[in-house]
Structure formats: structure tokens, C-alpha cells
C-alpha positions in Angstrom: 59.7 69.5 67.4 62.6 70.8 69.0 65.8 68.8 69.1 66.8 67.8 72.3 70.5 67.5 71.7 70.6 71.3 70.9 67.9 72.2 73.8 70.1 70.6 76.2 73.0 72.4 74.8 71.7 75.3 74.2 70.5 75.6 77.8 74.1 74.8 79.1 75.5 77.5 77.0 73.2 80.1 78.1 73.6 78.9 81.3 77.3 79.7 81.6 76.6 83.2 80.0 74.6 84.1 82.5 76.7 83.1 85.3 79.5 85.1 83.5 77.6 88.1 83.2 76.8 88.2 86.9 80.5 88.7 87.8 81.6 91.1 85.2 83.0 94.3 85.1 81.6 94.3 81.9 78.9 92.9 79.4 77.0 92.2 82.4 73.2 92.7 81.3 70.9 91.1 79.2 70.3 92.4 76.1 66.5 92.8 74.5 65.2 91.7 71.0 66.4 89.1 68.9 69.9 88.4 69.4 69.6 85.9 66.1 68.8 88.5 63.9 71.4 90.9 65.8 74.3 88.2 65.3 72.9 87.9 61.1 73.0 91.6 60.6 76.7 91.9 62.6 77.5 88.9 60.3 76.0 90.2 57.0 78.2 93.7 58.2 81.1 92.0 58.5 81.3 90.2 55.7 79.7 92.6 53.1 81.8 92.7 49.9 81.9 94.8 46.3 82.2 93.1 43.0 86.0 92.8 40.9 86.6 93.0 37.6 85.9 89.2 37.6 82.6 88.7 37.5 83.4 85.3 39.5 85.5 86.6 42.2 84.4 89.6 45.0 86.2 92.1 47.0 86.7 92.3 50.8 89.4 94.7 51.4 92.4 93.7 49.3 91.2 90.2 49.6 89.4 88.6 46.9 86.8 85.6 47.1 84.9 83.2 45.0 81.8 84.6 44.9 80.3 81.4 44.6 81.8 79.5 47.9 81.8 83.4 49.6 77.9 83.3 49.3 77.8 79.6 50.7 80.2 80.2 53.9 78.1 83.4 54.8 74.8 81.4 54.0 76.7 78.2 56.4 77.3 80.6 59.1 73.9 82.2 59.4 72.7 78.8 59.6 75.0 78.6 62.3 73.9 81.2 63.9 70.0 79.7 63.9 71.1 76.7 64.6 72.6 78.2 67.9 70.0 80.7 68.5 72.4 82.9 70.8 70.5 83.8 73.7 70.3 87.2 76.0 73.9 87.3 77.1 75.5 86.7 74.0 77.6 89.3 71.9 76.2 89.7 68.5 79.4 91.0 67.4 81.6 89.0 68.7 79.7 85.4 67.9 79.3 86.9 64.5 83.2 86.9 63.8 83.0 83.3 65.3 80.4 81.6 63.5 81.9 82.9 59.8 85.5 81.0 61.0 83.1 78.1 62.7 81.7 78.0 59.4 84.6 78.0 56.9 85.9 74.7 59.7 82.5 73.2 59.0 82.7 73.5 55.0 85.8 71.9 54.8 87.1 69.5 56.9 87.2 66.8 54.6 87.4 63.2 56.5 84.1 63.7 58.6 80.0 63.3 57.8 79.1 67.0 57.8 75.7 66.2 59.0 78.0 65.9 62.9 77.7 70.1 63.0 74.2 69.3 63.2 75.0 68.7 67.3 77.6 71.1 67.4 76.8 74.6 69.0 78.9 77.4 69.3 79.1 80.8 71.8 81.1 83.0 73.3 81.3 83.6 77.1 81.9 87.1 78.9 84.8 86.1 81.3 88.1 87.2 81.4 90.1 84.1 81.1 92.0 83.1 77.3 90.5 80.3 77.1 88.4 78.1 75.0 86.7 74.9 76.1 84.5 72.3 74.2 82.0 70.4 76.3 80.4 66.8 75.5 76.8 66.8 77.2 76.1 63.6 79.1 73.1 62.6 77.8 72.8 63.6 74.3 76.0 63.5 73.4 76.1 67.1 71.9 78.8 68.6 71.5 78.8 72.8 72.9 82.2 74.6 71.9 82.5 78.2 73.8 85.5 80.9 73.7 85.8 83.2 76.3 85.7 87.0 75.0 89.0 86.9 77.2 90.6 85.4 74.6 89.3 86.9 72.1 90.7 90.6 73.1 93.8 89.4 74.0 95.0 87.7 70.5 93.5 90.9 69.0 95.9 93.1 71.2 99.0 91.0 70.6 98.1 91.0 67.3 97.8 94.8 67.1 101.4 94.9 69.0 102.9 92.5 66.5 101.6 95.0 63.4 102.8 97.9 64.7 106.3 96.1 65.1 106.5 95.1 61.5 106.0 99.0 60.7 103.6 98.1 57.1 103.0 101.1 54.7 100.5 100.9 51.9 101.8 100.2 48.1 100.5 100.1 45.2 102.7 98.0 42.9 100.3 95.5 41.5 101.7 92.7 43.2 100.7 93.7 46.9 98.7 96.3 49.0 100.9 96.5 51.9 104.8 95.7 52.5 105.8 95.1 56.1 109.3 94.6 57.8 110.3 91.0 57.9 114.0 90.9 59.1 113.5 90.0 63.0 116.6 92.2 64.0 116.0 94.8 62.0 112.6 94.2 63.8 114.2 94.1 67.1 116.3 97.0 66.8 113.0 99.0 65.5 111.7 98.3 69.3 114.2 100.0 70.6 113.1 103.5 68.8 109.6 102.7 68.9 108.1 102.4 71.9 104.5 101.7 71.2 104.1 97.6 70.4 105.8 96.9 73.8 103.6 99.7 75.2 100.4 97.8 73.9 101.7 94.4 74.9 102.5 95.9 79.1 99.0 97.8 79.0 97.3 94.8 77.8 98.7 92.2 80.6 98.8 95.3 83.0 95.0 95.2 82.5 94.5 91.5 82.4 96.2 90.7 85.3 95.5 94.0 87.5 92.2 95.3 86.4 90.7 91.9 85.7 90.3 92.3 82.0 92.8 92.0 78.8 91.0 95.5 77.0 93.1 98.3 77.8 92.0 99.8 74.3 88.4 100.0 73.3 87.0 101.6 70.0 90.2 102.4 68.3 90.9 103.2 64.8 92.6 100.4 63.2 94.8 102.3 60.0 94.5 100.8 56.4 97.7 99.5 56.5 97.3 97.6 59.8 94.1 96.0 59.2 95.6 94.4 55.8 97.8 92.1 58.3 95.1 92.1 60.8 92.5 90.2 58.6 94.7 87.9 58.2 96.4 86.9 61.9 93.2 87.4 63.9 90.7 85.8 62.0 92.7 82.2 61.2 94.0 82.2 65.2 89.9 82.2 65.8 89.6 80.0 63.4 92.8 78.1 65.0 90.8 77.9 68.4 87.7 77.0 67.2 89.1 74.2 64.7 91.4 72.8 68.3 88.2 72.5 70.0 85.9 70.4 67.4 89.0 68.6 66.8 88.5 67.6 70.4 85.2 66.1 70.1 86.0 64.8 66.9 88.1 62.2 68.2 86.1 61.9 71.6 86.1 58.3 70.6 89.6 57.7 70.4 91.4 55.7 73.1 94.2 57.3 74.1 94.9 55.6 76.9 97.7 53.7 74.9 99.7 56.9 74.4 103.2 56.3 74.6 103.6 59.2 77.3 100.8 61.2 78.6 97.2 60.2 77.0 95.9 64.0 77.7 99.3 65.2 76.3 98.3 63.1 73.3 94.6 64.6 73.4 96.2 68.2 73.1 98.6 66.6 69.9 95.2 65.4 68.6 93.3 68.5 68.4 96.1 70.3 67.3 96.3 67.7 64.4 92.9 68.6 63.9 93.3 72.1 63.7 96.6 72.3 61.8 94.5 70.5 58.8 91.0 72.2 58.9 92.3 75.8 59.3 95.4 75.1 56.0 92.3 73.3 54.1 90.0 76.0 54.8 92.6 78.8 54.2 93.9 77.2 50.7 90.0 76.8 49.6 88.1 79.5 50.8 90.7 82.3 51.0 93.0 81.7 48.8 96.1 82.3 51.5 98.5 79.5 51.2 99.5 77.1 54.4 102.1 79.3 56.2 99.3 81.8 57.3 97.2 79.7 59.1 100.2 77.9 60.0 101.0 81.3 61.9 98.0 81.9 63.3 98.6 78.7 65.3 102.1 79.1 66.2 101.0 82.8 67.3 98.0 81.4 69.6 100.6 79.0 71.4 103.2 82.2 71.9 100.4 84.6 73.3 99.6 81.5 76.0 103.5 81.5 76.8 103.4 85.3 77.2 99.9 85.1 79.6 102.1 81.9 81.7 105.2 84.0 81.8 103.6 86.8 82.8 101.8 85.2 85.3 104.7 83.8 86.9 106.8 86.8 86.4 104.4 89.1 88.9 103.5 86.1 91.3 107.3 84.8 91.3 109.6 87.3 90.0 110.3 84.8 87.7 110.3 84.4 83.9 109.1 80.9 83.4 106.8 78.8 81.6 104.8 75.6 82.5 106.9 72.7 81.7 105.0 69.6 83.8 101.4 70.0 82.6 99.5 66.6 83.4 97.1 68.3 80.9 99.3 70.1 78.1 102.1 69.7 76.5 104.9 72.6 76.5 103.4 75.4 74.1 106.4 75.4 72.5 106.3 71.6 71.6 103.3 72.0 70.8 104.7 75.4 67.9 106.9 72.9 66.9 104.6 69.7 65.9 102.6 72.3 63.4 104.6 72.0 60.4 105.7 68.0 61.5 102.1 67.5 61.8 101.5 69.8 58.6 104.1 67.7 56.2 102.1 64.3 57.9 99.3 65.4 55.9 100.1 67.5 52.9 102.4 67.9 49.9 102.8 71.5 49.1 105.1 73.3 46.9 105.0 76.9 45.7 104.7 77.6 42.0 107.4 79.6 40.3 104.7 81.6 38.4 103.0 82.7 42.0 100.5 80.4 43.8 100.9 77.3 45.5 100.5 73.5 44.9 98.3 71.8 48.0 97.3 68.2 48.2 95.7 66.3 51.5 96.5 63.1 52.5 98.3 61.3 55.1 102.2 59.7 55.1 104.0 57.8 57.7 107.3 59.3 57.0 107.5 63.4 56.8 109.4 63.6 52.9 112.6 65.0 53.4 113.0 68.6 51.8 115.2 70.7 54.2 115.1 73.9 52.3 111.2 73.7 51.7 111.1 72.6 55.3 113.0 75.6 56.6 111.2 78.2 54.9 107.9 77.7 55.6 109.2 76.8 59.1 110.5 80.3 59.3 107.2 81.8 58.1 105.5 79.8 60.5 107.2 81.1 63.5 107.6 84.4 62.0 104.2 86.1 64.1 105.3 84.6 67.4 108.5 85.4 66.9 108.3 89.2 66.7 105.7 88.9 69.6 108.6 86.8 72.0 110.8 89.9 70.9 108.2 92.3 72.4 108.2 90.6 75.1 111.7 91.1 76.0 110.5 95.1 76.0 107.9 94.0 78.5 109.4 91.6 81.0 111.1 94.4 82.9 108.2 96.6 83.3 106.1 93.5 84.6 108.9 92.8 87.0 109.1 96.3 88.7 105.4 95.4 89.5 106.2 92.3 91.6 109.2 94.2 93.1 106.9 97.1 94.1 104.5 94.5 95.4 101.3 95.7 93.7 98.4 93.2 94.2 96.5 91.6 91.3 93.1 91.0 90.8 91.3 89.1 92.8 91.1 86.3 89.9 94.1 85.7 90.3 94.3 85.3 93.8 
């Protein structure tokens, strides 16, 4: 017999996608055959890996895996996947890259009954906003977490603008497969020559905010040394989102009416929380990557929402400003900042002289003092959204000629 929780979910969610499709430019048809299989295969694709010399570990890329817990996250997110059973307005492809990070959330998160994914469904919704939303259903108390594919394209672009900045070349030393530019002003003086990452950053808000869509790239051929920094920035800021928005409904019971200041700022703190410690546990276990990359990847979510409010405000105002007085969120880059506070709440981490890291969970009162161990992985934290704030000192001039030339947006944003 069916459960209920999920019909009712599942309904809502196709719902949505269908309502989507009907005003987009876009994916804006039904697709045929069995979008369940379709999302498995896409999965399977995308996470298809070659043996090592290690008969215990496997090869994705230069990354390399248990093959133990690699075979149990891909097995968790078809499972996923059934247990959503996507319906005709879903993109195979897209939900695919979603459930493995939904998945890798699920396997870890350490302080909850797992059997609670059971109600939990997952899509991914055709509209143009970046955004992601999770949605509690009245009467069955499921939960129905959905990112818009708006979102999706627009990390991937920043991220692709943020690559090209840090200008990485392939080596083959042994001790890594690709070396990329770290100083900031050497990075920032690099964007003076090189034209292209601001060039990707104005096409892609040109398009979202004018054409009605953050793609102003399709099908392009990502080079070796890109995608090494790639897999790593776009996959954990999904991850990021996703792990926000259980983190939501994991403390739906919480009263945080108490708050000292705003109770939804303290929702938003909350989630982050959340997120901040699934995505580092997840990272550390599954992937091997230690905490200041998933760190980044939710430092670099919060900077691409600044850029999408600046922008905004920039081509309806003339004005480069960002939301300060949200009754709903807290300033994005409060919000940057409470990631590693929030991080040192929870875990004692040190890096091993030999190579590696030390991680331990559990929670402290007091953040331990350790200034230069603070500041380090502070500065690693910050380092993606950095380099895309500095690209967006390339950009803020070309968006402003817009508003001074008076050239109307799109409709949405009307």
C-alpha cells in the first residue's frame, strides 16, 4: 500500500513542476518513459568509477573513494530516487546530481533517526529563480525539499567564472593533479589581463535578469584542469543547499520564538548550523576532503546571493547595495561569517604534519581559542567568494551602463 505521506508529497512536488513548466522558456514539456530509471542511469553515469591500485579504494577523476561506502552512497541515492519516483517534468540529469549530495547528507548526519528520510522527498523545479525551499505538508507531516534549476545554473556559472580566475594547469608531481593561483591580488591583477571570468559573470546576470534565465552557456567543454576544482565547489554548494533545507525541517520543532533578536533570523542561523555540520561530516567521511572545502562551498553560496541582490539593485537603482533589514534573513555576510564560529561550536580539527587532518564532532559552549588555526582556515573559507567579490568589481560597471541606458528587464522582475 502506498504511503500517504509521500503520495501527498509527491503530488505537491509534481504539482509545482508542472506549473513551472507551463511558464518556461525552457524545459517546458513532459517527458515520456520512466523518468526513475532515467534519473538511475544519469546517476549510475555520473558516478561510474575505475579501480586504484588499492583494491579498497576507487577512482573518480583524481578523486579517490572507499569503494565500500562509494557503493553504499550510490546504492542510498537510487533508493532516493525510488523513493521519490520523479515524475514527467523532472530533469533526470539534474535530480541525479541532487539525490547523490541528498544522499551523502542522509548517510551522515549523525544526531538524527535515519529512518526521518523515509518522509523526506526531494526534486528539482524548472524556474528561474536561485532559490531553494523546503515544504512541511499539513497533514502528513512530510517533509518535500525542492531546488530550482535557477539555482543550480547560476552556482555552476560563478563557479566556472571563479576557475577561470584562479588560472589551474595540470601537474603531475605526485602530490596533486592541478595547481591553481591563490594570492587574491595577484588574482586581481590577473582580471585585469584576462577578460573572460568577469565576461562569464556579466553574461550570466545579463541573462538572468534580461532574458529571464541564468544559462548564457549551454553544452560547453569543461577543460581537465577546470573540472578538478569544479568537482569540488559545485557539488558540496548543492550539497550546502540541500543540507540548509533539511536542516530546516529538522528543527521544525524548535521554538524559536525566544530568540534574542529575530526568531526567523534565528531559523536561517539554524539551518545553517545544520548544514555547516552535515556537509564537513559528509566531506571528511565520504570524500576524504577536509572541512575548509565544504566550508567554501557555503561561504561561496552566500557570496553568489550577494552578487544576484547587488545586481538586482544595481539595474533597478543604480545602486550597489545589498539587503540589510530582512525580517526573514540575516545579512549573507553574517551569515559567511557564523560558518567557521558555528564550525569550531562543533568540531576539533587540526591538520597532521605528515598530510591529512584530525576531525572530531561534538558540541562546546566556548569556541577554543587558536588564532592562527582560526585564521587559516578562515582564509580558506572565504577564499571562493572572495575571488568571486573581486569579479564582481569587473562587472558592476557593465551592469550599471544597463540602468543608465535604461534597458528593461524581464518581466519577472517587474
Amino acid at each position: 500500500m502506498e504511503n500517504q505521506d509521500l503520495t501527498e508529497s509527491r503530488n505537491y512536488l509534481r504539482f509545482l513542476q508542472e506549473e513551472a513548466a507551463k511558464d518556461s522558456g525552457g524545459f517546458n514539456r513532459a517527458v515520456s518513459g520512466d523518468i526513475t530509471e532515467m534519473s538511475i542511469q544519469c546517476l549510475r553515469k555520473q558516478t561510474a568509477y575505475i579501480s586504484s591500485n588499492d583494491p579498497e579504494l576507487v577512482r573518480r577523476g583524481c578523486y579517490k573513494y572507499s569503494r565500500i561506502q562509494e557503493d553504499q552512497r550510490i546504492l542510498h541515492a537510487e533508493e532516493l530516487i525510488r523513493r521519490v519516483r520523479p515524475g514527467p517534468f523532472e530533469d533526470a540529469n539534474y535530480f541525479a546530481l541532487l539525490a547523490y549530495q541528498a544522499a551523502s547528507i542522509e548517510m551522515t548526519i549523525p544526531w538524527v533517526n535515519k529512518n526521518i528520510f523515509r518522509s523526506y522527498l526531494l526534486g528539482t523545479l524548472h524556474a528561474p529563480f536561485v532559490n531553494a525551499f523546503a515544504r512541511i505538508q499539513k497533514s502528513s507531516g512530510a517533509t518535500t525539499v525542492i531546488v530550482h534549476s535557477g539555482m543550480i545554473d547560476f552556482i555552476y556559472q560563478a563557479a566556472k567564472a571563479v576557475v577561470e580566475a584562479l588560472n589551474p594547469q595540470l601537474v603531475n608531481d605526485g602530490k596533486a593533479a592541478a595547481r591553481a593561483q591563490t594570492d587574491l591580488n595577484v588574482i586581481k591583477q590577473g582580471l585585469i589581463k584576462n577578460s573572460a571570468p568577469s565576461d562569464r559573470l556579466y553574461k550570466t546576470l545579463e541573462s538572468y535578469f534580461f532574458i529571464g534565465y541564468p544559462r548564457a552557456f549551454a553544452e560547453e567543454k569543461v577543460r581537465d584542469e577546470h573540472g578538478i576544482i569544479l568537482g569540488v565547489i559545485v557539488p558540496l554548494s548543492e550539497r550546502w543547499i540541500i543540507a540548509h533545507e533539511y536542516g530546516h525541517e529538522l528543527t521544525k520543532n524548535f521554538d524559536f520564538s525566544k530568540a534574542p533578536n529575530n526568531p526567523s533570523w534565528a531559523k536561517e542561523f539554524s539551518a545553517d548550523t545544520n548544514a555547516t555540520i552535515a556537509t564537513v561530516l559528509s566531506a571528511a567521511q565520504l570524500d576524504v576532503l577536509p572541512p575548509e572545502f565544504p566550508l567554501s562551498a557555503g561561504s561561496f553560496v552566500l557570496a553568489c546571493i550577494e552578487i544576484l541582490e547587488r545586481a538586482l539593485s544595481l539595474l533597478t537603482t543604480g545602486q550597489d547595495s545589498v539587503r540589510h533589514e530582512s525580517q526573514s534573513h540575516p545579512p549573507n555576510e553574517v551569515r559567511a561569517s557564523q560558518i567557521v564560529t558555528q564550525f569550531y561550536h562543533f568540531f576539533d580539527f587540526k591538520y597532521r604534519d605528515t598530510g591529512g587532518f584530525d576531525l572530531d564532532f561534538g558540541f562546546r559552549s566556548e569556541v577554543p581559542e587558536n588564532e592562527e588555526l582560526g585564521k587559516e582556515l578562515k582564509d580558506k573559507t572565504h577564499f571562493f567568494s572572495r575571488v568571486l567579490m573581486a569579479i564582481w568589481e569587473s562587472v558592476r560597471e557593465q551592469l550599471l551602463n544597463q540602468f543608465k541606458l535604461n534597458r528593461q528587464l524581464h518581466r519577472m522582475w517587474q
